[in-house]
N, C-alpha and C positions, 0 to 999 in steps of 0.2 A: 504493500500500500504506500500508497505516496506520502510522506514525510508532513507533508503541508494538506493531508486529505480535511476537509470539514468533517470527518466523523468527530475530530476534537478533543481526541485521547491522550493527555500527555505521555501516557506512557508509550502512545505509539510512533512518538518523536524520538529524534537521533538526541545522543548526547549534545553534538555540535548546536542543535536547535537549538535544544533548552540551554545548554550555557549562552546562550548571546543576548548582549545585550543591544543598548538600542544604538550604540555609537562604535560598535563592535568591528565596524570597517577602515576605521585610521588606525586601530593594534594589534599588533603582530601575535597576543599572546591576551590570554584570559585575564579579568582584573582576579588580584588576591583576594583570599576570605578575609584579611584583614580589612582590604579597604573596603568591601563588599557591607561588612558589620560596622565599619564606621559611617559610613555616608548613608546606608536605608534609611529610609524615613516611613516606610510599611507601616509599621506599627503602630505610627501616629495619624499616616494618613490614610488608612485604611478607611475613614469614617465619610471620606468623599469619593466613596465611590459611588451614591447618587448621583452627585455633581459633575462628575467626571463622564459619566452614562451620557447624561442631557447635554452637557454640554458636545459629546463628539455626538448624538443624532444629530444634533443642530450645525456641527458642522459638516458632516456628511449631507446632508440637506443641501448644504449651500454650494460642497463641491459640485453635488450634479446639478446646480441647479447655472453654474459656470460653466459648466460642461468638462469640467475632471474625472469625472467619475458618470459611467455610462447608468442606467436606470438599472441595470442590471445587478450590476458592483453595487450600487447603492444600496441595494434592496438587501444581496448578500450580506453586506456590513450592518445593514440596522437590525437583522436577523440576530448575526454574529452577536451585535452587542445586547441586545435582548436578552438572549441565553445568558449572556455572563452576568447581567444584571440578575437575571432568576438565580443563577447560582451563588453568587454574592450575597443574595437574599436567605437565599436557603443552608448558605454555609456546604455546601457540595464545591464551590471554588478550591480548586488546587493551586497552588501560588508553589514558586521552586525559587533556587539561590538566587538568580539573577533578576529578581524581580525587586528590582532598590524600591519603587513606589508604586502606588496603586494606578499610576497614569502606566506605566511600564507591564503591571501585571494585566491591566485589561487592555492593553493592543497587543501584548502576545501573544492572551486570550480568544481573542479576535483572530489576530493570523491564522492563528489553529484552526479555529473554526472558518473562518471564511477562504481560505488559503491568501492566492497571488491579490484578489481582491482587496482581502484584509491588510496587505502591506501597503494599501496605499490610501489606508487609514486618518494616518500622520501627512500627507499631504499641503504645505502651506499653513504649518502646524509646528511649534517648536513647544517642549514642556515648559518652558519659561510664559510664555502666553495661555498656558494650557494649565499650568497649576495655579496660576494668577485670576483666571477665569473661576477655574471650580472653590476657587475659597470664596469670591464673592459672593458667588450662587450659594454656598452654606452660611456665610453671613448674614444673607438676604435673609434667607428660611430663619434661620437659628435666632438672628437678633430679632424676628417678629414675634419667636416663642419666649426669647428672654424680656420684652417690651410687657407680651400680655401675660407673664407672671411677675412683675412690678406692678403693673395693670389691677390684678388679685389682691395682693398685697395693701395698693391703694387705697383699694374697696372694701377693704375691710377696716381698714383706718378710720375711714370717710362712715362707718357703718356703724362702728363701735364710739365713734365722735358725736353720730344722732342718735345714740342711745343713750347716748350719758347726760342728760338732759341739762342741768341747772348746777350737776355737782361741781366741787370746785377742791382742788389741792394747792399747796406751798409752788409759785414759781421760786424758781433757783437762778442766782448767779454766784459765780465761784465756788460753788455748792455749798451757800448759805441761803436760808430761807429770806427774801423776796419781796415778793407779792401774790398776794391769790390771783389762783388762774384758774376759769373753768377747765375741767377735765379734757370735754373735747377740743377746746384750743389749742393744749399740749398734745392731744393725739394728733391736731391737724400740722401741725407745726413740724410733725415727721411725714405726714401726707405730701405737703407743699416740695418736700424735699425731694420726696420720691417722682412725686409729679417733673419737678426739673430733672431729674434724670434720666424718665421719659423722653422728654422733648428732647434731652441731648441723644439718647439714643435712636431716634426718629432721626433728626439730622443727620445725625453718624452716618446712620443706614440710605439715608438719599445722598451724600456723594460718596458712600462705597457701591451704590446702582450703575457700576459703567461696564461696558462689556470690551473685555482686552484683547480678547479675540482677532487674531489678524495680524497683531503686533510682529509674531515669529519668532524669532530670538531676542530681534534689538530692532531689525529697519524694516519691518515688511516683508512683503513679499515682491519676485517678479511675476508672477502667477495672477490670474484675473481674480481675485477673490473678492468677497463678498460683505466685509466686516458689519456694515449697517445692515445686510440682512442678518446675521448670522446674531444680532443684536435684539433686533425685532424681534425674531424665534425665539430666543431664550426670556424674552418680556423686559431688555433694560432698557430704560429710555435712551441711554443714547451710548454711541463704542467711542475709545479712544481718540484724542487730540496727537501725540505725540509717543509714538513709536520706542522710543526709550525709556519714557516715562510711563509707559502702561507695563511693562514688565520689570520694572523696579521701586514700581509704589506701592508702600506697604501703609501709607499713611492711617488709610482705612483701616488697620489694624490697630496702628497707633490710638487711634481714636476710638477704638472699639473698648481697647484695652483700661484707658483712660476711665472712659463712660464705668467700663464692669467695677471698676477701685472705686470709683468714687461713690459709685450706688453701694460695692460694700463697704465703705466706708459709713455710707449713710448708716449701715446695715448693722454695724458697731457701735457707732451714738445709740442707738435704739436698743440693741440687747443691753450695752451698758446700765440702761435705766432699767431695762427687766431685771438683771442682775440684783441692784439697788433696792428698785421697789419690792422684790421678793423677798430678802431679807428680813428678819425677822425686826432688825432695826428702823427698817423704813415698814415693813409690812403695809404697802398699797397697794398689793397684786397677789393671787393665789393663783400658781400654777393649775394647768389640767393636769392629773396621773399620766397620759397618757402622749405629753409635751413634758416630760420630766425625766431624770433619774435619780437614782438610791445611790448609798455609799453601799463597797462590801464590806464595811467596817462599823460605820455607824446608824444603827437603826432607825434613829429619828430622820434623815436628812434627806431632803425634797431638793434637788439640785436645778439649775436653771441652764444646762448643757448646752441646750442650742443656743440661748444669749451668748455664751460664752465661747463658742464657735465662732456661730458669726462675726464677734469681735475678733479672736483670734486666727482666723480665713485670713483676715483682711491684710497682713502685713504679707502674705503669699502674693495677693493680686497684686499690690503695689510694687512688689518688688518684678513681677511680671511686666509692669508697663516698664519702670525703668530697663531693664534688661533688655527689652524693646529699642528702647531708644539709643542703649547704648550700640546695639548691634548696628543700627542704623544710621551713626553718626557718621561711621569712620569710612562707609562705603562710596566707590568711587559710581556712577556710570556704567553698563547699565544692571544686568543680573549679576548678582554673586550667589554661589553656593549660601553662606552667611542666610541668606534670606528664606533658608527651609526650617528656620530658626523658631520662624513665625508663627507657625500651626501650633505645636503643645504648647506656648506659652495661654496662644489664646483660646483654647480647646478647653486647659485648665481653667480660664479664668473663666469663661462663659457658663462651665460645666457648675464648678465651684458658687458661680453667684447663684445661678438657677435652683442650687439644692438648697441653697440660703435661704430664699427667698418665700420658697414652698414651706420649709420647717418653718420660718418666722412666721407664715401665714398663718400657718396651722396654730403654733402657741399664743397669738395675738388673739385669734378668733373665738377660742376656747375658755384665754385666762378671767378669772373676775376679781374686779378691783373693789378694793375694800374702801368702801365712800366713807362711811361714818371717820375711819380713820384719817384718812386724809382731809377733810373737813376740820377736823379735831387740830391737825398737825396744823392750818394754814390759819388757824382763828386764832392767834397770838394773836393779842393786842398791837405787839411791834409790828405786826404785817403791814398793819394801817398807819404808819407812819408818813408814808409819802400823801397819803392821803389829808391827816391834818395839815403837811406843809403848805398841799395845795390850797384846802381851808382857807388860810393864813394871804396866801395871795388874791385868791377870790378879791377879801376882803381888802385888796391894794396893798399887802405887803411886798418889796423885792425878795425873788424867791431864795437867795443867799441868806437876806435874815431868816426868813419861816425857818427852811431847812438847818440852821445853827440855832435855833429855838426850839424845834422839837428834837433834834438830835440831842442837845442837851437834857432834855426829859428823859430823851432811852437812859443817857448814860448814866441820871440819878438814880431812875428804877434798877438797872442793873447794881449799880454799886450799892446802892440803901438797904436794895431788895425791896422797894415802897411795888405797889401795883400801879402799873404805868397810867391807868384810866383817874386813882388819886392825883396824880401831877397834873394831870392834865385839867382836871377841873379846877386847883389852883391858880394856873397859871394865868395871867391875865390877860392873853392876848387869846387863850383859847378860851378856856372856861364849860361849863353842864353844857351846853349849846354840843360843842364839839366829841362829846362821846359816843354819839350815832354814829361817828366814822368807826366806833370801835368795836361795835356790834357785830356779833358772828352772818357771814356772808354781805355784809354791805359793801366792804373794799370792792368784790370783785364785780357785784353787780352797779359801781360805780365805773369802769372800764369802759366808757362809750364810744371812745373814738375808732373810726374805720379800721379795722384790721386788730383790735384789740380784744383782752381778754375776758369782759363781760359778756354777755348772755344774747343780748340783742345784735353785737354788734359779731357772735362768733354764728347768729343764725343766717348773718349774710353771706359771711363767708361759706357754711356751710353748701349754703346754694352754687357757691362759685363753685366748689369743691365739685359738685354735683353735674355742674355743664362741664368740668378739665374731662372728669371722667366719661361722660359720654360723648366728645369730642374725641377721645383718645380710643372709646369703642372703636366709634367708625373707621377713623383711622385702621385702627386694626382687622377691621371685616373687610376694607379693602384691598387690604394687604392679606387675605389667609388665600393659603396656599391646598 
């Protein structure tokens, strides 16, 4: 049987076959297992071989549709690749030494199957435009699933912020207690966050939409090809400007990479306070059983794990993006090897946020927050401090004097140990008048201005909350795949 038959058996290939590789005709001699095991990227990029499928039908499409490939051949090759897609699906794919990437194992796959047809596959085609392609095409897909579980995440933010209706805890700065802040103000307050990283990830993903197809190595082709069809087919709005620049931009990853830290980032201020509030010391949060773990030591202990992942994920991504950028500083014009660099930094980082993302959902959606207590915790008297200062101004004072007039009241009550509500009804610039600002939940339903953390003013926002989110549906439904 002929060596190159479509039956597609590798075992019914010559040694000579299967060792060769795809540049096998400038060397005199086999590459080593050394450099064979250091240069594959198999491993990692095993995960595009969707992208890889789609993206060679759409270039075979375009061959014959240039007239490189007769209807015939075409028809062979889409066959060919078909099958390997089934088998890559089905895990029946047989891969051997010579196979460094998943681009290399499905057109050898192909030759096999297709024979002399299949060798002309790669046609005005080089893997520098061909690996460049298929990472976009999984960026497209992957950042619309990593978008709509940020999306979840949001929603439930936004969900547990309209439920918590009027309650209100300690705001923090420096992590000293504040000012009262209704509940869902501080849940929206990580919403807003997430929503921006949204919208940076939307961006991202609209100038990573270009299709490199055509580029070839570095200059093109001499070949009639097709770029802006081959463009259209694959759905991106529009292919390459510059020839050199479409097979050594990685920017889009950079940016990708960027986006993933910085949402887990976001992802880390938020466990941080689950951490916090679960604590027995702040106790404002009661784990679910089932968003939790135990010690094997300690029998009492309710652990807060995924907070504490997610914080600790996050120095992995960051150090991903940098690593990024340092690969990409030093490089000249146009491919470098260097640049196969890109895939598990960002596989990891996408993979990584996504399972963040999902856990956080899950233990946000679940936990319940102990009001009474944190109610409790924010009704110090001192809460309402800024409050009489402002009193004090109302009534035409410069807010430098107010604020060193009632600041000096805290510092009496602290040092005397008097109750700060005595001082203040002393004091002559304040006086009985002024102990309504001291009263449990007044501070915060005094909070009126736009964007702030009273009652009225967090039910506008709420609503705003409510149109990001369903702007960012659609968003989404036009983009599923």
């Amino acid at each position: 049987m002929n060596d190159e038959s479509p039956s597609g058996d590798p075992s019914e290939l010559s040694e000579e076959k299967q060792g060769r590789t795809l540049w096998h005709g400038r060397f005199g001699v086999g590459p080593s297992e050394e450099l064979l095991a250091f240069t594959s990227s198999l491993a990692v990029d095993r995960r595009l071989a969707r992208d890889d499928i789609d993206g060679s039908l759409a270039h075979v499409a375009m061959l014959e549709g240039v007239g490189l490939l007769t209807r015939g051949e075409a028809a062979i090759i889409k066959t060919a690749l078909q099958r390997a897609a089934e088998e890559l699906a089905t895990g029946t794919f047989k891969f051997v030494t010579t196979d460094e990437d998943i681009h290399t194992a499905i057109e050898r796959r192909v030759t096999e199957l297709a024979g002399a047809a299949g060798a002309k596959l790669h046609t005005g085609r080089s893997r520098n435009d061909q690996v460049a392609l298929d990472l976009r095409l999984y960026v497209r897909r992957e950042g619309r699933e990593l978008c709509a579980r940020i999306h979840t995440l949001a929603t439930t933010l936004a969900k547990r912020a309209a439920g918590a209706g009027e309650s209100y805890l300690p705001g923090y700065t420096h992590m000293q207690r504040a000012q009262p802040v209704t509940l869902a103000h501080h849940l929206l307050a990580h919403f807003w966050a997430l929503e921006r990283d949204m919208e940076r990830l939307a961006d991202a993903l609209e100038r990573a939409d270009v299709s490199p197809l055509g580029a070839g190595a570095l200059a093109g082709s001499s070949l009639p090809l097709d770029p802006d069809r081959v463009a259209r087919d694959l759905g991106f709005p529009r292919r390459f400007e510059n020839s050199l620049d479409a097979v050594s931009d990685r920017d889009f990853v950079a940016e990708l990479l960027f986006v993933c830290a910085l949402t887990q980032v976001h992802l880390s201020r938020l466990g941080e306070e689950v951490v916090l509030w679960s604590s027995e010391e702040f106790g404002f949060l009661r784990l679910a059983d089932e968003y939790a773990t135990g010690s094997s030591m300690l029998p009492q202990k309710k652990n807060p794990d995924i907070a504490e992942l997610a914080r600790g994920k996050t120095g992995r991504l960051i150090g991903h993006l940098t690593g990024m950028l340092a690969t990409l500083k030093g490089l000249p014009l146009s491919y470098n090897r260097d640049l196969q660099e890109d895939k598990e930094t960002l596989f990891d980082a996408m993979d990584t946020l996504s399972l963040t993302l999902a856990a956080m959902n899950g233990l946000l959606d679940t936990a319940t927050f102990d009001i009474d207590r944190m109610q409790a915790a924010a009704d110090d008297p001192a809460s309402a401090a800024a409050d009489l200062a402002e009193d004090l101004v109302r009534d035409g004072m410069p807010f430098r004097e107010a604020h060193a007039i009632v600041g000096n009241l805290v510092r009496q009550s602290v040092e005397r140990g008097i109750p700060l509500e005595e001082l203040v009804m002393t004091e002559p610039a304040l006086g009985p008048d002024a102990l309504a600002a001291l009263e449990p939940g007044v501070s915060v339903r005094r909070r009126t201005t736009p964007g702030g953390a009273g009652p009225a003013a967090v039910k506008i926002q709420l609503e705003a909350a409510q149109a990001c989110l369903a702007e960012r549906a659609r968003w989404l439904e036009e983009r599923s795949i």
